[in-house]
LOLUM-907609 format. One line per field, with one value per residue (C-alpha): residue in one letter; x, z, y. Coordinates in nm, 2 decimals. Last residue first. Layout:
# residues N
nuvex	a, ...
east	X, ...
up	Z, ...
north	Y, ...
# end
This chain:
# residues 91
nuvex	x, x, x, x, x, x, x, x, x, x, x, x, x, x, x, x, x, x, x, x, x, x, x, x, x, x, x, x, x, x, x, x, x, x, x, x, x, x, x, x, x, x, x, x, x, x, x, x, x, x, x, x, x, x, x, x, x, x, x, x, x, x, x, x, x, x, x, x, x, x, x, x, x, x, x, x, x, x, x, x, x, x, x, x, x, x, x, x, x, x, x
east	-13.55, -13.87, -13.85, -13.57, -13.72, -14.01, -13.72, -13.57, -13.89, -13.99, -13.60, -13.64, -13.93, -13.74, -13.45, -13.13, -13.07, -12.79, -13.03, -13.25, -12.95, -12.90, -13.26, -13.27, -12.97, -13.15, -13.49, -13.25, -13.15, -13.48, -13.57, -13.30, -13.34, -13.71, -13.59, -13.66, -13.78, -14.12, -13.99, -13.81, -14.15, -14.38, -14.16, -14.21, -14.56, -14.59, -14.45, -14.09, -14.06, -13.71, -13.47, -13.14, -13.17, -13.52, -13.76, -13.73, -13.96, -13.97, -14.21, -14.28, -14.10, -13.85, -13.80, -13.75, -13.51, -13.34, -13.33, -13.22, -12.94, -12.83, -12.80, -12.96, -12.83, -13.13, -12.92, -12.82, -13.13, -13.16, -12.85, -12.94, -13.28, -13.09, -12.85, -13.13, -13.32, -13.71, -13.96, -14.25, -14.31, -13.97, -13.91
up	5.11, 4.98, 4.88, 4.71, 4.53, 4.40, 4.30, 4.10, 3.92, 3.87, 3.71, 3.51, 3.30, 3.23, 3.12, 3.20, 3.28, 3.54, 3.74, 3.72, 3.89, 4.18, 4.26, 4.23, 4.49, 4.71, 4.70, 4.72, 5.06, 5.19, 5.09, 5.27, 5.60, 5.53, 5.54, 5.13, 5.01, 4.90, 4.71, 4.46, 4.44, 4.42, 4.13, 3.93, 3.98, 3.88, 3.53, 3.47, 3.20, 3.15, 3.11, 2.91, 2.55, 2.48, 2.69, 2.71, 2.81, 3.13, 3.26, 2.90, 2.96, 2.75, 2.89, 3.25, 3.10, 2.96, 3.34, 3.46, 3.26, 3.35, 3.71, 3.90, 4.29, 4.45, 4.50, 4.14, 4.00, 4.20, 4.06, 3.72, 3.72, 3.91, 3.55, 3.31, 3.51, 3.57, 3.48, 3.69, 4.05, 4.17, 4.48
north	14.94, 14.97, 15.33, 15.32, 15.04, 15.26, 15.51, 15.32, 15.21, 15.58, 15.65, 15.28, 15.39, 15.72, 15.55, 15.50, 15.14, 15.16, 15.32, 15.03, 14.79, 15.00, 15.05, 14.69, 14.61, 14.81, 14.65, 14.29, 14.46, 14.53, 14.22, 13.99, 14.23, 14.13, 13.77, 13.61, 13.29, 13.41, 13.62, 13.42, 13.21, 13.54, 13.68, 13.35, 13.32, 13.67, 13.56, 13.74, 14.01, 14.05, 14.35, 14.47, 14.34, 14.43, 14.25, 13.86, 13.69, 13.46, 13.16, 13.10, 12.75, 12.81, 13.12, 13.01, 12.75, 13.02, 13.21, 12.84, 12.80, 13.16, 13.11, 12.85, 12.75, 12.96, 13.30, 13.28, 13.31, 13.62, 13.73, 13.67, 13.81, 14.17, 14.16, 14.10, 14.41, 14.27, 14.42, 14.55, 14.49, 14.40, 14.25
# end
């Protein structure tokens, strides 16, 4: 559900949700499906973001939208304010 980066915390949950966790986020690096952006987010590749949502109920979406909002305003930055807000709005 996200449109931009990706919180390292909401990237390891929804790795989590299909049986991977952090093995697979690395492996999504090495791959250069993933980069890393400064020590709190990730840049996934939009073929990446389409597979995770692809798998998701809209009750499912609507709830990852919240968990997202809850995870960029744990970031604290202006970028992450307009991005919180965009999930707000999805949920």
């Amino acid at each position: 559900v996200h449109r931009a980066n990706v919180p390292r915390e909401a990237a390891l949950a929804a790795a989590g949700a299909v049986g991977g966790g952090q093995d697979l986020l690395d492996e999504l690096v090495d791959r250069g499906l993933a980069v890393d952006v400064g020590d709190t987010e990730l840049h996934l590749h939009d073929l990446v973001r389409e597979f995770f949502s692809s798998r998701l109920s809209e009750e499912e979406r609507r709830e990852r939208h919240m968990e997202a909002a809850e995870a960029w305003g744990r970031v604290g930055t202006s970028e992450a304010l307009v991005e919180r807000a965009y999930h707000l709005v999805g949920a």
